[in-house]
Biopython code that builds the backbone (N, CA, C, O; Angstrom):
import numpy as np
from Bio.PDB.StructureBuilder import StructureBuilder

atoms = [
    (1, "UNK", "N", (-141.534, 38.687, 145.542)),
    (1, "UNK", "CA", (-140.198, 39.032, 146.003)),
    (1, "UNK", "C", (-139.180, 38.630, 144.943)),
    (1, "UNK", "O", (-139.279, 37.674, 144.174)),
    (2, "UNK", "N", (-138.405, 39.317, 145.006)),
    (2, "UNK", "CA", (-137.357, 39.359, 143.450)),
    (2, "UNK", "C", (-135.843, 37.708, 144.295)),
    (2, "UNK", "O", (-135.023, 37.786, 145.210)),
    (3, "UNK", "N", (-136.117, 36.844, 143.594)),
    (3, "UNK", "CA", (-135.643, 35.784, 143.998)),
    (3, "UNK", "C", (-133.909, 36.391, 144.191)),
    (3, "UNK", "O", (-133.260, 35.888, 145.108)),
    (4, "UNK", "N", (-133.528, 36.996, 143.688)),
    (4, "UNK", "CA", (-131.791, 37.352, 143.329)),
    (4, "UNK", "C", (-131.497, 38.079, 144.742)),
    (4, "UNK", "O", (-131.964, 39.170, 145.068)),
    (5, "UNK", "N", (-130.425, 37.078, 145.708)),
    (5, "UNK", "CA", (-130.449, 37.549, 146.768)),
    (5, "UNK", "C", (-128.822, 38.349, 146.827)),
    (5, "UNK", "O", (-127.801, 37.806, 146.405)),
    (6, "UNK", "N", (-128.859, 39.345, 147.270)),
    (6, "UNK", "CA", (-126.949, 39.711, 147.774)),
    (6, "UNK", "C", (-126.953, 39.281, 149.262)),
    (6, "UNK", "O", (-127.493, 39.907, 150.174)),
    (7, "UNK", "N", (-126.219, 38.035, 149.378)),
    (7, "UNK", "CA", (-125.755, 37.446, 150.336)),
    (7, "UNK", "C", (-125.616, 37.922, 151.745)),
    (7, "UNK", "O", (-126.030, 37.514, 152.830)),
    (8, "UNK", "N", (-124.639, 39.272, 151.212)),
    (8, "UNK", "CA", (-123.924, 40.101, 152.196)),
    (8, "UNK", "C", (-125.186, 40.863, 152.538)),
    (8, "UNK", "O", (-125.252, 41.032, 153.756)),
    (9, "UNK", "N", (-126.006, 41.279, 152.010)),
    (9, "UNK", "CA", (-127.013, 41.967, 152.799)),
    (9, "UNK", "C", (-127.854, 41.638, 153.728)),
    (9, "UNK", "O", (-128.378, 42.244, 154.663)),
    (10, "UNK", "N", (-127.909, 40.362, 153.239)),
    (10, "UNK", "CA", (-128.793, 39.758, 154.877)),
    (10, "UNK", "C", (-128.693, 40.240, 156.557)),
    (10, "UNK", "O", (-127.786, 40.786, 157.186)),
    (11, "UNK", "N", (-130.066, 39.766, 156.954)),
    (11, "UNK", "CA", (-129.889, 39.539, 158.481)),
    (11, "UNK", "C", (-128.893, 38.612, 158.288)),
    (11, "UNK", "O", (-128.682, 37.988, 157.248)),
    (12, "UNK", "N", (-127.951, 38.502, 159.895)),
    (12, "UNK", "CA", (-127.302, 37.643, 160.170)),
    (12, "UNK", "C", (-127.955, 36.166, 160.123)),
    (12, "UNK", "O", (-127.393, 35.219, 159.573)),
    (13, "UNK", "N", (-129.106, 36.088, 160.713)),
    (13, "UNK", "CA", (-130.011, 34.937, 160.944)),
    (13, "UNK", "C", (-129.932, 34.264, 159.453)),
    (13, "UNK", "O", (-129.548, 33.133, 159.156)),
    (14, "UNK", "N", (-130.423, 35.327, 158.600)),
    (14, "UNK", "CA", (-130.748, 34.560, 156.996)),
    (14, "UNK", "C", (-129.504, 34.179, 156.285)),
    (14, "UNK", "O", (-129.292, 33.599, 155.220)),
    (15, "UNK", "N", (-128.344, 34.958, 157.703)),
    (15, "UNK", "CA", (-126.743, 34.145, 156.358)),
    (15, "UNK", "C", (-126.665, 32.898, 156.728)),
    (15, "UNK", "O", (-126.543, 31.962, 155.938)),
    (16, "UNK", "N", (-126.742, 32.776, 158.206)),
    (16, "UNK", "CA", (-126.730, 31.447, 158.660)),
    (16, "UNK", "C", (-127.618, 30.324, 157.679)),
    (16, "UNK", "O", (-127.046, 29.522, 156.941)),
    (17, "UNK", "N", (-129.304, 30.432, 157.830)),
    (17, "UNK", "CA", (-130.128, 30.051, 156.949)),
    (17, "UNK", "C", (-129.356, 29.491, 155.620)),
    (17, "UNK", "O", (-129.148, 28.325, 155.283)),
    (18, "UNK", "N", (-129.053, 30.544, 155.073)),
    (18, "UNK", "CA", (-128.667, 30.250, 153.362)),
    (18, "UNK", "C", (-127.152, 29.220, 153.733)),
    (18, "UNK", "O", (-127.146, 28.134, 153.154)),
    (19, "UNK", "N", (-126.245, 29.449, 154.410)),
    (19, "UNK", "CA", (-125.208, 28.298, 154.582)),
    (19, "UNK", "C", (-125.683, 26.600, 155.311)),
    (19, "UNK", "O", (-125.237, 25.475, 155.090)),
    (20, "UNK", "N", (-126.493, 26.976, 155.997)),
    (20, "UNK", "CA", (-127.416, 26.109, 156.685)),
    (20, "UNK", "C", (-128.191, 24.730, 155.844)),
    (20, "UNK", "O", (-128.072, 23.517, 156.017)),
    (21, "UNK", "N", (-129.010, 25.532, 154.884)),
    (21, "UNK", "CA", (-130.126, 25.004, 153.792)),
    (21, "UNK", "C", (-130.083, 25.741, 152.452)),
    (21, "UNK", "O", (-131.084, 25.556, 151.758)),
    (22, "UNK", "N", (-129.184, 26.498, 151.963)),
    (22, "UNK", "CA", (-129.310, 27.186, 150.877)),
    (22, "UNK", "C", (-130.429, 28.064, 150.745)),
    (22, "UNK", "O", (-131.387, 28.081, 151.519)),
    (23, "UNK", "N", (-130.266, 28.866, 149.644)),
    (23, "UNK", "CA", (-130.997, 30.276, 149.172)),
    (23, "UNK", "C", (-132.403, 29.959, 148.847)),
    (23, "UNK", "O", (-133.106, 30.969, 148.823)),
    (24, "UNK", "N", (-133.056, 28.788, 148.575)),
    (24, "UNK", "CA", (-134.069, 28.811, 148.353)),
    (24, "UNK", "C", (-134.890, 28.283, 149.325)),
    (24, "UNK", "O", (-136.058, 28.669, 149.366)),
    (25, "UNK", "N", (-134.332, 27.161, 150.412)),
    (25, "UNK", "CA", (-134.900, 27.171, 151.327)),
    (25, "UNK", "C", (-135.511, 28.335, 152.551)),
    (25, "UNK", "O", (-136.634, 28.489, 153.032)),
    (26, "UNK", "N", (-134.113, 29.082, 152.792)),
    (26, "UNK", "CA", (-133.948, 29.731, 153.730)),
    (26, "UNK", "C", (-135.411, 31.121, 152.694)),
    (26, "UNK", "O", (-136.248, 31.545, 153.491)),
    (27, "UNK", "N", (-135.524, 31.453, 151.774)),
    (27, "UNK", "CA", (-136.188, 32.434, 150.982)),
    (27, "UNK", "C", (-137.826, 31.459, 151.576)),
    (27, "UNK", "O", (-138.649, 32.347, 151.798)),
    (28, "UNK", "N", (-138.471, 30.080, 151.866)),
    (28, "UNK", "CA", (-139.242, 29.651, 152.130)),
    (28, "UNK", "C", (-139.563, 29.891, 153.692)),
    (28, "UNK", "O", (-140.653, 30.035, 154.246)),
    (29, "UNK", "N", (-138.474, 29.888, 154.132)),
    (29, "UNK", "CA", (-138.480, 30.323, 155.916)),
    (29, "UNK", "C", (-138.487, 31.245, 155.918)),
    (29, "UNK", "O", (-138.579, 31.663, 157.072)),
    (30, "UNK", "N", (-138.433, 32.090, 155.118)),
    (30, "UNK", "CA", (-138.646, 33.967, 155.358)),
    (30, "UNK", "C", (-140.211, 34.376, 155.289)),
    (30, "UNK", "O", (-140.868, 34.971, 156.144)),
    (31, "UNK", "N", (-140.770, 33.704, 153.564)),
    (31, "UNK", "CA", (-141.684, 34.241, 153.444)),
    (31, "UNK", "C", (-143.166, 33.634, 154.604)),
    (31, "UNK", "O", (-144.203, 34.206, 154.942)),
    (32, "UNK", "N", (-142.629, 32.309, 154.918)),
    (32, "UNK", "CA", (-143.711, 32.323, 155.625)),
    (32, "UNK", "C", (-143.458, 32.345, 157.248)),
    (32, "UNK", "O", (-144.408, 32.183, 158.014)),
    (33, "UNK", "N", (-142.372, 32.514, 157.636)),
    (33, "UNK", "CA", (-142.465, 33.016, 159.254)),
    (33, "UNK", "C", (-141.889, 34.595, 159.716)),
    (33, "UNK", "O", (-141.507, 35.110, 160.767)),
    (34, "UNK", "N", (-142.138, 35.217, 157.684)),
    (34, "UNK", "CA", (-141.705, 36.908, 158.469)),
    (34, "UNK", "C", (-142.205, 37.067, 158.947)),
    (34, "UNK", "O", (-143.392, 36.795, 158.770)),
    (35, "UNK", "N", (-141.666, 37.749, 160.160)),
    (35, "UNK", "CA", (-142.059, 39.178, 161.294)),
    (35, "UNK", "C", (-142.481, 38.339, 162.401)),
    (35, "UNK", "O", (-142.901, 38.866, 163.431)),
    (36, "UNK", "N", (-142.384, 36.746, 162.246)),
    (36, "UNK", "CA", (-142.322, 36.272, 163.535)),
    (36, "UNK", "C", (-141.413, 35.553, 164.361)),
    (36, "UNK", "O", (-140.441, 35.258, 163.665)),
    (37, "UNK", "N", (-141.241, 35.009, 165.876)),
    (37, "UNK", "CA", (-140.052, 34.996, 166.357)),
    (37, "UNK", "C", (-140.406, 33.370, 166.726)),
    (37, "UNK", "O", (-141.423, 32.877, 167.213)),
    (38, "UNK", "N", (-139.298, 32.835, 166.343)),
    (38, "UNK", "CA", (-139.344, 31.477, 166.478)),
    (38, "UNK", "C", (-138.520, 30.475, 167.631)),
    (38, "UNK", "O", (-137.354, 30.159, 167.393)),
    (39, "UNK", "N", (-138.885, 30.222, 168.305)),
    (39, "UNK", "CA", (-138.315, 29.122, 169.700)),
    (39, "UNK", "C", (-138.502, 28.191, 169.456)),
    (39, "UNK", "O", (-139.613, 27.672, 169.356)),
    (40, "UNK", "N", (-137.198, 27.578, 169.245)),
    (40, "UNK", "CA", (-137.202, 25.936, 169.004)),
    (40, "UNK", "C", (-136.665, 25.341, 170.200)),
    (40, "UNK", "O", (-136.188, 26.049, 171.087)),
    (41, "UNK", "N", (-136.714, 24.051, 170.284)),
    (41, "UNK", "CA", (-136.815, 23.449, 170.880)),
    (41, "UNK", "C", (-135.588, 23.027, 171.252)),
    (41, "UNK", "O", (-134.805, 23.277, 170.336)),
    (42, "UNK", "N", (-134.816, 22.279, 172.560)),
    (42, "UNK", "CA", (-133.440, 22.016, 172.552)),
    (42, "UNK", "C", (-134.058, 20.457, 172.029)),
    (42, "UNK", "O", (-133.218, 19.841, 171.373)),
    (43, "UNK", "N", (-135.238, 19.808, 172.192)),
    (43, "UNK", "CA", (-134.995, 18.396, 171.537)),
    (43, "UNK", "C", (-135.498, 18.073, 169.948)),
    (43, "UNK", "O", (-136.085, 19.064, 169.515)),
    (44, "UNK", "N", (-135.459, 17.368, 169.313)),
    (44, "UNK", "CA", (-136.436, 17.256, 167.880)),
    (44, "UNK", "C", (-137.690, 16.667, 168.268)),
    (44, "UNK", "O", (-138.665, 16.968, 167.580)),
    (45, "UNK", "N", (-137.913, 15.583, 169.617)),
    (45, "UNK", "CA", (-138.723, 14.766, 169.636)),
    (45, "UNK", "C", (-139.603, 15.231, 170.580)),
    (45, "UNK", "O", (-138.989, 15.646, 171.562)),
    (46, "UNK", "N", (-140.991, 15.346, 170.695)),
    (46, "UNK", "CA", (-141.852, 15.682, 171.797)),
    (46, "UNK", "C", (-141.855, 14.324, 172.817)),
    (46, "UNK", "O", (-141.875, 13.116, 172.578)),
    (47, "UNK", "N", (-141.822, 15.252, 174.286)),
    (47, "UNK", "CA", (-141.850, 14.479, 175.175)),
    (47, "UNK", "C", (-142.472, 13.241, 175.438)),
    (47, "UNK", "O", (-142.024, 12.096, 175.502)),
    (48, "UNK", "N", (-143.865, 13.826, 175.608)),
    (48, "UNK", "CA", (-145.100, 12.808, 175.423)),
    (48, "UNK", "C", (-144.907, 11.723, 174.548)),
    (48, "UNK", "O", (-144.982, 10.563, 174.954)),
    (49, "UNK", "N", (-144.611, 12.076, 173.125)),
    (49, "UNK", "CA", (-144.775, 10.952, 172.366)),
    (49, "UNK", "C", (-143.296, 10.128, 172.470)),
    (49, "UNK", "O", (-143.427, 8.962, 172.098)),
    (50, "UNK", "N", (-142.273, 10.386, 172.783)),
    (50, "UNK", "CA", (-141.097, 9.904, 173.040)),
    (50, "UNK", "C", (-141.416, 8.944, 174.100)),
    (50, "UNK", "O", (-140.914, 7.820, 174.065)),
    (51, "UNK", "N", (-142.377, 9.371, 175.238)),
    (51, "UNK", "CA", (-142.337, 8.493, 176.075)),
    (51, "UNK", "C", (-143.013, 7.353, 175.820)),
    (51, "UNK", "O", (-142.716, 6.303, 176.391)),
    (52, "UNK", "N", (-144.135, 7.455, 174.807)),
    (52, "UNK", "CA", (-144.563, 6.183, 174.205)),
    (52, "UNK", "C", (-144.174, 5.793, 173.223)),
    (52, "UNK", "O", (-144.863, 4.919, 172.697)),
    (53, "UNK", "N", (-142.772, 6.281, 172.428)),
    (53, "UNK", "CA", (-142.480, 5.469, 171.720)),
    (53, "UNK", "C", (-141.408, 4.594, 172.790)),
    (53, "UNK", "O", (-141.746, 3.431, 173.008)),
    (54, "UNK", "N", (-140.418, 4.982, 173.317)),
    (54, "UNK", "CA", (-139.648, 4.338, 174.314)),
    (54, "UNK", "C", (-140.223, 3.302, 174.666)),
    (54, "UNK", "O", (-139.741, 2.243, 174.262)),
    (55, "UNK", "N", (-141.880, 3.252, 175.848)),
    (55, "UNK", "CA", (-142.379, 1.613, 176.381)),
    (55, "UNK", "C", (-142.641, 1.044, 175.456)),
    (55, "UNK", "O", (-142.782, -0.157, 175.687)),
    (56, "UNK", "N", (-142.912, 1.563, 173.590)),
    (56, "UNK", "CA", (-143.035, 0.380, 172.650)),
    (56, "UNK", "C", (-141.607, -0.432, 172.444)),
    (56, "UNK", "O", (-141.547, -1.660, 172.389)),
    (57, "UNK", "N", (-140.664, 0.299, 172.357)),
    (57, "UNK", "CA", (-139.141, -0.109, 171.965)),
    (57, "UNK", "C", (-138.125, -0.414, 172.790)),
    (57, "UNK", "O", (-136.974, -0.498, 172.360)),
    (58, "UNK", "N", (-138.476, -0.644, 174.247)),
    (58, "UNK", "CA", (-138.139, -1.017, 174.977)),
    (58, "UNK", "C", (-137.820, -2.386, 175.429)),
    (58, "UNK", "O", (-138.450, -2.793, 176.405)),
    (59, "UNK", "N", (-136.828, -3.272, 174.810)),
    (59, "UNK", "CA", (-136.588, -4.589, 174.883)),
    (59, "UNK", "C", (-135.780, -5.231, 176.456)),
    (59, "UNK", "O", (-135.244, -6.321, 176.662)),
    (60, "UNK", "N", (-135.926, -4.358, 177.125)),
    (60, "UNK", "CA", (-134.905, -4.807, 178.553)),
    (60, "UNK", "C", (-133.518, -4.752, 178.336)),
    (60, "UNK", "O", (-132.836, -5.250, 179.231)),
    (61, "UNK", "N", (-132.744, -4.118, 177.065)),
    (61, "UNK", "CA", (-131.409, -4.286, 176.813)),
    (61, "UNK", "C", (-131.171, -2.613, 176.501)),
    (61, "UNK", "O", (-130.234, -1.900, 176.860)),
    (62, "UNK", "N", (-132.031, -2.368, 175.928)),
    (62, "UNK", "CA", (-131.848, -1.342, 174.595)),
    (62, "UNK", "C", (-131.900, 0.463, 175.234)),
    (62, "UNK", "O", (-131.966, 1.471, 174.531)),
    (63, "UNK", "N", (-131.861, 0.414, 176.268)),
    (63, "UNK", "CA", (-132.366, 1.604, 177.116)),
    (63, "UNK", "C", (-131.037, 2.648, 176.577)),
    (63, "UNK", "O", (-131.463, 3.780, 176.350)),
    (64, "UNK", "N", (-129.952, 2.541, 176.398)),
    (64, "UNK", "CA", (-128.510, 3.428, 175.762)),
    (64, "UNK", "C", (-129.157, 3.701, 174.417)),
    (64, "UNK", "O", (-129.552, 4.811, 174.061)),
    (65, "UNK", "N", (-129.222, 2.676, 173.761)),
    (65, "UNK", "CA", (-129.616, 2.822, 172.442)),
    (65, "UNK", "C", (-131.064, 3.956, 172.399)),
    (65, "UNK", "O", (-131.052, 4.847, 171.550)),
    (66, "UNK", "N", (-132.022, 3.860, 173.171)),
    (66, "UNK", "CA", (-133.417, 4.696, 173.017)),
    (66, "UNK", "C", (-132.501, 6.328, 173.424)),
    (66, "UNK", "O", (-132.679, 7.410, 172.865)),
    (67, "UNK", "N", (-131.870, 6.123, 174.161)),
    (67, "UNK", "CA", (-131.234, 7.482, 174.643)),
    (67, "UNK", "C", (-130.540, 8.085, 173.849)),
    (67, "UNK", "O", (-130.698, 9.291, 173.659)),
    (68, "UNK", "N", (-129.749, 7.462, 173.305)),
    (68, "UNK", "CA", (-129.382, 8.343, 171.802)),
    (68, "UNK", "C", (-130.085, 8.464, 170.333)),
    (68, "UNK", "O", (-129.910, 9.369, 169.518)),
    (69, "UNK", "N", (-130.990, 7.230, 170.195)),
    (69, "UNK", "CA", (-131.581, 7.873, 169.115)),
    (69, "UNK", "C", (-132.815, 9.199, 169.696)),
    (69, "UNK", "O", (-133.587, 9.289, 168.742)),
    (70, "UNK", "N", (-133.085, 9.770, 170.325)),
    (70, "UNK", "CA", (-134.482, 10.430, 171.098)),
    (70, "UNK", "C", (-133.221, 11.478, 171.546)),
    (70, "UNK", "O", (-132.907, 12.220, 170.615)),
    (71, "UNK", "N", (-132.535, 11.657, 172.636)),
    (71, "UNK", "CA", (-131.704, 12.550, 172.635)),
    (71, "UNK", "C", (-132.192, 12.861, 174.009)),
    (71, "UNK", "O", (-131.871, 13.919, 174.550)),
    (72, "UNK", "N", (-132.795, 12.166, 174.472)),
    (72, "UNK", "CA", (-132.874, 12.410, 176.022)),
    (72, "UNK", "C", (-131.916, 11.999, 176.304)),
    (72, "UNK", "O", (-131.126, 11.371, 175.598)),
    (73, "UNK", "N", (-131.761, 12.543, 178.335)),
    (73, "UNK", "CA", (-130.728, 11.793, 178.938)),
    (73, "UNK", "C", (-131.085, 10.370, 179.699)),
    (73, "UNK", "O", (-132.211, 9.901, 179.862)),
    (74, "UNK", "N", (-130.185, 9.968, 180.000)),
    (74, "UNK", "CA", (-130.672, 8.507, 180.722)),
    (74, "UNK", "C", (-131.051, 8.608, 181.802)),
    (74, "UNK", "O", (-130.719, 7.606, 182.436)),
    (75, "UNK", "N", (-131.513, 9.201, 182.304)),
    (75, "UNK", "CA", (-131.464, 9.445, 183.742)),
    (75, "UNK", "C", (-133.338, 9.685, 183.552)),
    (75, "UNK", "O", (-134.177, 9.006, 184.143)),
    (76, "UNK", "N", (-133.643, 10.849, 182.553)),
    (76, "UNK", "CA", (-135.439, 10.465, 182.146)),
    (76, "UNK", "C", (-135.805, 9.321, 181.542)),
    (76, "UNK", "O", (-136.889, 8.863, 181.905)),
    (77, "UNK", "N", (-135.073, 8.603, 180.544)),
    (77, "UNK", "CA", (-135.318, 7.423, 179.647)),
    (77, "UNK", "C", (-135.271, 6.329, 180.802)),
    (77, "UNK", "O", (-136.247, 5.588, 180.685)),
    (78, "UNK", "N", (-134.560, 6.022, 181.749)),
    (78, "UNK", "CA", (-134.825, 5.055, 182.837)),
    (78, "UNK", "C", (-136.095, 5.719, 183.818)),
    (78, "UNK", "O", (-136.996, 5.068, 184.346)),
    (79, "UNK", "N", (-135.943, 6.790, 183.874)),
    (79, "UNK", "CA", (-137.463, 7.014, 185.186)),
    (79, "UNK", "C", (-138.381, 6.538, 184.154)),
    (79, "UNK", "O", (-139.018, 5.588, 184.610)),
    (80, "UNK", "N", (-138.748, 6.837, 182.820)),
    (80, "UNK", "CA", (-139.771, 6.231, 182.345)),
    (80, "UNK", "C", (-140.167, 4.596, 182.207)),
    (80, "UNK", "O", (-141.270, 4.048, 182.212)),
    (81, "UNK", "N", (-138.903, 4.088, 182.091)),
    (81, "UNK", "CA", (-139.106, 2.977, 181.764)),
    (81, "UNK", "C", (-139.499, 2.122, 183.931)),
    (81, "UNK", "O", (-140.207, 1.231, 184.402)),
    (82, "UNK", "N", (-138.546, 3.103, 184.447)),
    (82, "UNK", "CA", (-139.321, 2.525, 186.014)),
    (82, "UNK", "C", (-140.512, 2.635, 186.108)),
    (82, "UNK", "O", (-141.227, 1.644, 186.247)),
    (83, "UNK", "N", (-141.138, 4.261, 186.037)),
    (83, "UNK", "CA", (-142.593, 4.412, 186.266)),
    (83, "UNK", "C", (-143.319, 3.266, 185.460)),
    (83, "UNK", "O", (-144.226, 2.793, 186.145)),
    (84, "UNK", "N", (-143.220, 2.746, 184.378)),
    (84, "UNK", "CA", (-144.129, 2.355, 183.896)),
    (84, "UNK", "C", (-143.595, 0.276, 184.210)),
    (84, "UNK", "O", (-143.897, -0.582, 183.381)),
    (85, "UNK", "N", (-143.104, 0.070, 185.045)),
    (85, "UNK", "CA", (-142.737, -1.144, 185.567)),
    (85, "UNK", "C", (-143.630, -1.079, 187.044)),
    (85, "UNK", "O", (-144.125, -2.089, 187.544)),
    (86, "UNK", "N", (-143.705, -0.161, 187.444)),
    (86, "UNK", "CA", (-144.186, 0.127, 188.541)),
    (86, "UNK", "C", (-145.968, -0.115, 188.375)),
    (86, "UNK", "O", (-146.659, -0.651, 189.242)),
    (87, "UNK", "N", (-146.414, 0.351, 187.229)),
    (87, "UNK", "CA", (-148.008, 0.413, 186.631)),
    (87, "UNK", "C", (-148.571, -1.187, 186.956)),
    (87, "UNK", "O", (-149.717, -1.512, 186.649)),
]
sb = StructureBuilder()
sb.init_structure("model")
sb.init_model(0)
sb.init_chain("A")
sb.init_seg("    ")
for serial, (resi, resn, name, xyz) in enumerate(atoms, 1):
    if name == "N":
        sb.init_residue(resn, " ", resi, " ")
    sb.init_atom(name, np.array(xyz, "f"), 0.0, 1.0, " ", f" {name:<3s}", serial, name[0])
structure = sb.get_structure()
């Protein structure tokens, strides 16, 4: 693929991309997820493993703090930390 991109010609998706991460990234997200459709996620962190990192980092104080770095709400970050008081 001829690296020299005209900006303006893009999908909308790939202008975003290139303002996003620049021209050479966004040219790496093309070639290897053309022609397919991608669903991301509303969180970065998988559930499952969030929930075991949480009962590791869980000091009896820190439950605000786990909620914003993870990006859950508090309302799951405390049921977890109940259920597993309950064990």
């Amino acid at each position: 693929m001829d690296r020299s991109i005209t900006e303006e010609a893009l999908q909308p998706v790939y202008k975003e991309f290139v303002e996003l991460i620049g021209v050479e990234a966004m040219i790496k997200i093309f070639e290897y997820y053309r022609g397919s459709q991608l669903l991301l996620p509303a969180h970065l962190y998988d559930r499952i493993a969030v929930r075991t990192q949480i009962l590791k980092q869980y000091d009896g104080h820190n439950e605000a703090e786990l909620v914003r770095k993870y990006g859950y709400s508090q309302r799951w970050v405390a049921k977890v930390i109940k259920n597993e008081s309950k064990s």
